[in-house]
VONU-992335 format. One record per residue (C-alpha): x, y, z. Coordinates in steps of 0.05 Angstrom, whole numbers, padded with zeros to 5 digits, always signed. Example, Ala and Ser with C-alpha at 12.3 -4.5 7.8 and 13.67 -1.06 7.14 Angstrom:
<pazas>
+00246-00090+00156
+00273-00021+00143
</pazas>
This chain:
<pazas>
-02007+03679-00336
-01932+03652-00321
-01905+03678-00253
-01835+03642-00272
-01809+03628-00342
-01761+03576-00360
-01711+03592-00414
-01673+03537-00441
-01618+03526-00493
-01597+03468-00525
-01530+03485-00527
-01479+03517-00474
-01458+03569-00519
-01534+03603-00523
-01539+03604-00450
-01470+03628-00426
-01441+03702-00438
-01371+03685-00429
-01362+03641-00486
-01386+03703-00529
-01360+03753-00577
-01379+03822-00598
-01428+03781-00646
-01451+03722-00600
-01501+03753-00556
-01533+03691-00519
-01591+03695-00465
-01557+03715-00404
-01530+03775-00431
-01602+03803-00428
-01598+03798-00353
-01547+03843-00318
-01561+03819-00254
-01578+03736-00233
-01566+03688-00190
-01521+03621-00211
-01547+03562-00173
-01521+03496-00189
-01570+03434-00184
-01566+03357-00208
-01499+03376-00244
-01523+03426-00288
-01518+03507-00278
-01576+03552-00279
-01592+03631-00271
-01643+03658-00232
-01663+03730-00252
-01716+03780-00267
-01743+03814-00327
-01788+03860-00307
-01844+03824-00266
-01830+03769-00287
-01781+03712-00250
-01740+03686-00302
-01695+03617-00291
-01644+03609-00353
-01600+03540-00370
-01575+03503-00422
-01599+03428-00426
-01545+03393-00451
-01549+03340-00513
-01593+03287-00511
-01672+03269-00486
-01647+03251-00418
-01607+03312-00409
-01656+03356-00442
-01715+03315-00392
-01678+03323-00323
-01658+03404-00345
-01737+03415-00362
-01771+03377-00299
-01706+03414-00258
-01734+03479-00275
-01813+03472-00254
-01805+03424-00198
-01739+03449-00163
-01746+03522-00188
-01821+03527-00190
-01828+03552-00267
-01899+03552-00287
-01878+03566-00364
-01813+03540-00411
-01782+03573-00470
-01738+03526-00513
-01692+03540-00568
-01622+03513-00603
-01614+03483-00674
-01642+03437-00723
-01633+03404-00780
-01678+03417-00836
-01714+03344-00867
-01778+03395-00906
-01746+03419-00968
-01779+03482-00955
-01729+03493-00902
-01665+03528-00914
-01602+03544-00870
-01620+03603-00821
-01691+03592-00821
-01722+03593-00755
-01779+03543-00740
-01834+03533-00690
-01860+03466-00666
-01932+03449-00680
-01920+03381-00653
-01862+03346-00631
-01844+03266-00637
-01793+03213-00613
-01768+03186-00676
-01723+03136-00644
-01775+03108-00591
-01791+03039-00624
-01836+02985-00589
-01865+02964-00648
-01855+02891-00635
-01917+02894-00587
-01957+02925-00642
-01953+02997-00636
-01936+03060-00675
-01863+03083-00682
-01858+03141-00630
-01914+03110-00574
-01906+03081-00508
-01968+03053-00474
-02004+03114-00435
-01969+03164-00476
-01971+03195-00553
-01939+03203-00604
-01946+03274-00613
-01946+03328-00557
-01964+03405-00578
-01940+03466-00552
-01976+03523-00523
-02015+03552-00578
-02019+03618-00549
-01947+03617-00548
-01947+03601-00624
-01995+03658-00631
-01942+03707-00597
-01880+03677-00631
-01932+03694-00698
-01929+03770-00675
-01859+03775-00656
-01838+03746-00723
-01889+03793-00766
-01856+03852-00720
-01790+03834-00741
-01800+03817-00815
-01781+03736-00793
-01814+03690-00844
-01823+03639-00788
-01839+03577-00799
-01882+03520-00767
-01881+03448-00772
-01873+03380-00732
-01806+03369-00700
-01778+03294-00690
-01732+03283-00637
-01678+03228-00625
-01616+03208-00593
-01580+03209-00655
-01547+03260-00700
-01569+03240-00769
-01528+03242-00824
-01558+03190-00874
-01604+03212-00928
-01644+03145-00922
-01650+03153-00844
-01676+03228-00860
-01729+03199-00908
-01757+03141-00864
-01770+03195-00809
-01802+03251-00847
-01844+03194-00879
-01861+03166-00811
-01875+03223-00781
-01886+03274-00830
-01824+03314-00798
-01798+03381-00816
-01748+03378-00777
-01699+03338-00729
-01664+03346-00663
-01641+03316-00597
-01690+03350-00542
-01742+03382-00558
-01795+03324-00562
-01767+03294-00492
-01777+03371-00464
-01859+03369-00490
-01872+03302-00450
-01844+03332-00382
-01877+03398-00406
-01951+03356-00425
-01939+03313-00361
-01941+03359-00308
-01992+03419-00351
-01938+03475-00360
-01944+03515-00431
-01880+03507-00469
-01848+03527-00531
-01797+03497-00581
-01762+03549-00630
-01708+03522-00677
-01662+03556-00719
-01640+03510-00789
-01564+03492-00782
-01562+03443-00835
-01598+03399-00887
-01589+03341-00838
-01553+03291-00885
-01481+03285-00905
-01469+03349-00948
-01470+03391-00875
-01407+03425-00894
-01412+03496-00868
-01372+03528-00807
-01424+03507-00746
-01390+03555-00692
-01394+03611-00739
-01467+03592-00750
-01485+03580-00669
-01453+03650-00666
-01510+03684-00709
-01570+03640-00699
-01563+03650-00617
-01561+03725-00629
-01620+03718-00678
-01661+03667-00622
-01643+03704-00564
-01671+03766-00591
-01740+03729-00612
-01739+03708-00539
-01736+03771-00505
-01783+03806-00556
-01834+03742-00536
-01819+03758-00467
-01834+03832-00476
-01908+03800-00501
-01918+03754-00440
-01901+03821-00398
-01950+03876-00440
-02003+03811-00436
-02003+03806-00366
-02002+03879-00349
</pazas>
């Protein structure tokens, strides 16, 4: 069992407490007492949740960012676990705004070496897919039948792009057969599979991902990072009764 949990957000504003309101309740509000430590340019929050060691940071955009915040957290703070979660948008039709999703798999939609004869989303010695923990899946199962969540589960592409094209959208959930797209979560598996710590991606649908995106995003970060932080520490209450 984890002795030290990583908990990332995508974004700054699920992470930090001071650019909340009365209805933004991100992670860090959870813990009344941490430790800020800043590292390779990025801020992070050492505290406890019962016995367990909890580090908490937000990864910034982007598969690099995303990579140096999730290797930061098990090889400079020692984190033997990571839980992941920010936005998505939705390519599945079957996804609607405010549905939460969990990753099955994850993929690099924008890693393309197919000159030299290989599959969109492979580099030589890798895969194209990399899967969470499925015991975390199992638990993220419970918490959401606890809560009355009709979570959902699917494959997750990632890419260094925001994609607002309706063709773009298509190619990837044809080439990958893609639920849903982002820009960290895939890049967050390969550290994860590389050096053998269980991870987790949950996602929270901000938008159909092509051009008809229209609705007030801050209102919307506002809700789903109350909504995710919640599933979080109700997984973390799990992790804690499972290791007891």
């Amino acid at each position: 069992m984890a002795k030290k949990i990583a908990i990332m957000g995508a974004m700054v504003e699920e992470v930090d407490p001071f650019l909340g309101t009365n209805e933004h309740e991100p992670l860090l509000k959870y813990f009344k007492k941490h430790n800020d430590v800043t590292y390779g340019n990025n801020l992070y929050h050492e505290a406890k949740y019962k016995d367990l060691d909890i580090v908490l940071g937000y990864s910034k955009i982007g598969k690099v960012n995303s990579a140096l915040t999730a290797a930061t957290m098990i090889e400079h703070f020692g984190c033997d676990m990571v839980l992941f979660t920010g936005v998505a948008g939705a390519i599945s039709p079957d996804l609607k705004i405010g549905d939460l999703i969990v990753a099955t798999q994850l993929c690099q939609h924008d890693l393309d070496i197919t000159a030299f004869g290989h599959p969109h989303g492979y580099v030589p010695e890798g895969k194209v897919y990399v899967e969470p923990s499925r015991n975390l899946i199992r638990i993220a199962k419970s918490v959401a039948d606890e809560k009355g969540i009709d979570l959902k589960k699917g494959v997750i592409a990632t890419g260094d792009q925001f994609i607002a094209d309706s063709e773009r959208k298509e190619w990837i959930a044809k080439t990958f057969d893609a639920d849903a797209l982002e820009m960290e979560g895939a890049s967050v598996a390969v550290v994860c599979d590389a050096l053998n710590v269980p991870f987790f991606v949950l996602r929270a649908i901000s938008d159909a991902a092509d051009t008809d995106a229209t609705f007030d995003f801050d209102e919307f970060l506002k809700h789903s990072s109350q909504v995710s932080s919640s599933f979080i520490m109700a997984m973390l209450e799990k992790l804690v009764a499972e290791q007891a």
